[in-house]
N, C-alpha and C positions, 0 to 999 in steps of 0.2 A: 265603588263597591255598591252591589245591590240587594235587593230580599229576594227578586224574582216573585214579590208581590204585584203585580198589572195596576199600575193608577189608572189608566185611561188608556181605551182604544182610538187612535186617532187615524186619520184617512192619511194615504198619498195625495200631495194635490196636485206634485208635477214629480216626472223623474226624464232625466236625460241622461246622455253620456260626458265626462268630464275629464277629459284629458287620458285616457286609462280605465278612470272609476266612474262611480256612478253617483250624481248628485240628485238628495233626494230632497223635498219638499213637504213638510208632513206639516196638517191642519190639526192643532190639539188645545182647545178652547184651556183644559185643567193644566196638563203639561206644559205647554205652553208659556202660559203666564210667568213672569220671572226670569225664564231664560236667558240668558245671555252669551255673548259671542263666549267660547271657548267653553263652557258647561258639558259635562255628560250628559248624555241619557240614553236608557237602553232602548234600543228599536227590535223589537222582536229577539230580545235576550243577546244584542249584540251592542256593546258599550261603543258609542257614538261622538263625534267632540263638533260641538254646534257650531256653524259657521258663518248664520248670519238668524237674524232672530228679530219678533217684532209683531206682538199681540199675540192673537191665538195661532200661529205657527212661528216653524223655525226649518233651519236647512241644515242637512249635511252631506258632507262626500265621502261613500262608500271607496278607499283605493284598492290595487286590485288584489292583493294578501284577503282582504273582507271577503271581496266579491267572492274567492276560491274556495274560502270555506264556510258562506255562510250563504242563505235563500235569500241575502236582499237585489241581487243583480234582476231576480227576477221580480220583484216589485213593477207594477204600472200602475198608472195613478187611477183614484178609486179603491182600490186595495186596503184592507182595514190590517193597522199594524199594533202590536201589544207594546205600548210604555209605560218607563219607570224612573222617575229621577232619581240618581245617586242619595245611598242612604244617610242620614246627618247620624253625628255621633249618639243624642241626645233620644233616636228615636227607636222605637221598639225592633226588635228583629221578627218578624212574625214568619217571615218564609226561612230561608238558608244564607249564606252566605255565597253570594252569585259577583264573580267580576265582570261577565259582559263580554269573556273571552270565550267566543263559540269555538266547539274543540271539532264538529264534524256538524254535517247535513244527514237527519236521516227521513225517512219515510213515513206516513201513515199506512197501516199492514189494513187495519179493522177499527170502523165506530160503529161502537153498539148505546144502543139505552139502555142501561143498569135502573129504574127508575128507583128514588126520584134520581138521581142521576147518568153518568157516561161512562163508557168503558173504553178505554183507548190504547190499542194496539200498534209498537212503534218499530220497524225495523230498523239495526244501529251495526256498523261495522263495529268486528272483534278489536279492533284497537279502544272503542267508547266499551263496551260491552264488559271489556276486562271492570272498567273501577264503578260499576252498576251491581249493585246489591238489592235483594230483596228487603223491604221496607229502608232502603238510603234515601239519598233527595236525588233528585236530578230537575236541570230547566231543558224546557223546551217552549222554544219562542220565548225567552224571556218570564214563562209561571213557573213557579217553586212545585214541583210535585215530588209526591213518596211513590216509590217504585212498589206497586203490589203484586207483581210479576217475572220472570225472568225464565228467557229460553234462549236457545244457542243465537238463536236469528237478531234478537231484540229485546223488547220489554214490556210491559203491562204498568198501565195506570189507571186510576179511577177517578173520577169528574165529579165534582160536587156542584147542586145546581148554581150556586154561586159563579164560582170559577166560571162555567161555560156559560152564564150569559154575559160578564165583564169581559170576557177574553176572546181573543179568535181562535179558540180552539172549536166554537160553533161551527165554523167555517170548516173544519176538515172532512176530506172527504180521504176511502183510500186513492194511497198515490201521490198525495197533499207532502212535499218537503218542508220539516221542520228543520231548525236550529236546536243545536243540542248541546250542553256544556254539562260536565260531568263536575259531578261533588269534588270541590275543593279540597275537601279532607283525605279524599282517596288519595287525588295525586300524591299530595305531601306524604301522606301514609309509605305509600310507593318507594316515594326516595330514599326513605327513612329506612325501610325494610331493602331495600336494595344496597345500601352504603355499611350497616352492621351485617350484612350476608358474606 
């Protein structure tokens, strides 16, 4: 479980192909530290299980379930990725409650500067679309944001300068595929109103 708060942006150092998936290599001096073989960590809001680890990096293998619905196939090294280590009992919730199970890939529509911050316009198929509310949470790449927006296409969120210098959300451009995981509470919401119906 995560906050979909971003501890550190860390680089690709290598990525190949791995039988199927795809093993990725990431340099992360903060992240990093500590790891150990079998550990989670979010890679760009996609819950990860370390496979080999050892100072400021660590590895893992994307198999091909990941690859299909999430933007790490297209990872090449160089590439700046947003991590998160699994949240401890003990520690604040400051973002949402995020598992790391990306539910679709959508698109960047529009970045604008709202100064001092960003204005980010996200295209999301009507399958994500349904459990997206106006002011809910949603992650993308792995940051906790509040939904300020909603239209039939997608959705609207706003950037605080914080956020966009820690995160690669700097990095988008339109066109730019994000990871996207919809509020945990909708689903449940969902089943719940689906089963007393």
């Amino acid at each position: 479980m995560f906050t979909g708060l971003v501890e550190e942006m860390g680089t690709i150092e290598h990525a190949e192909p791995d039988e199927g998936g795809r093993r990725l290599v990431v340099t992360a001096p903060v992240v990093g530290q500590g790891l150990a073989i079998g550990d989670s960590v979010s890679l760009n809001g996609c819950c990860q299980t370390v496979v080999d680890a050892g100072g400021a990096s660590f590895t893992v293998v994307a198999v091909p379930e990941t690859l299909r619905r999430t933007n790490l196939g297209e990872l090449v090294e160089g590439d700046r990725v947003n991590l998160e280590r699994p949240v401890r009992l003990m520690d604040r919730l400051g973002g949402h409650l995020v598992q790391g199970h990306v539910d679709a890939v959508g698109r960047v529509r529009i970045v604008r500067e709202e100064a001092p911050g960003w204005w980010l316009s996200i295209a999301a198929d009507r399958e994500v679309m349904r459990y997206v509310a106006l002011k809910g949470s949603i992650t993308v790449d792995g940051v906790s944001l509040t939904v300020a927006g909603v239209d039939e296409g997608g959705f609207e969120v706003a950037i605080i300068p914080h956020t966009w210098a820690a995160t690669i959300l700097s990095q988008y451009r339109p066109g730019s595929e994000v990871n996207l995981e919809v509020d945990l509470l909708a689903r449940y919401l969902e089943r719940l109103v689906k089963e007393v119906s």
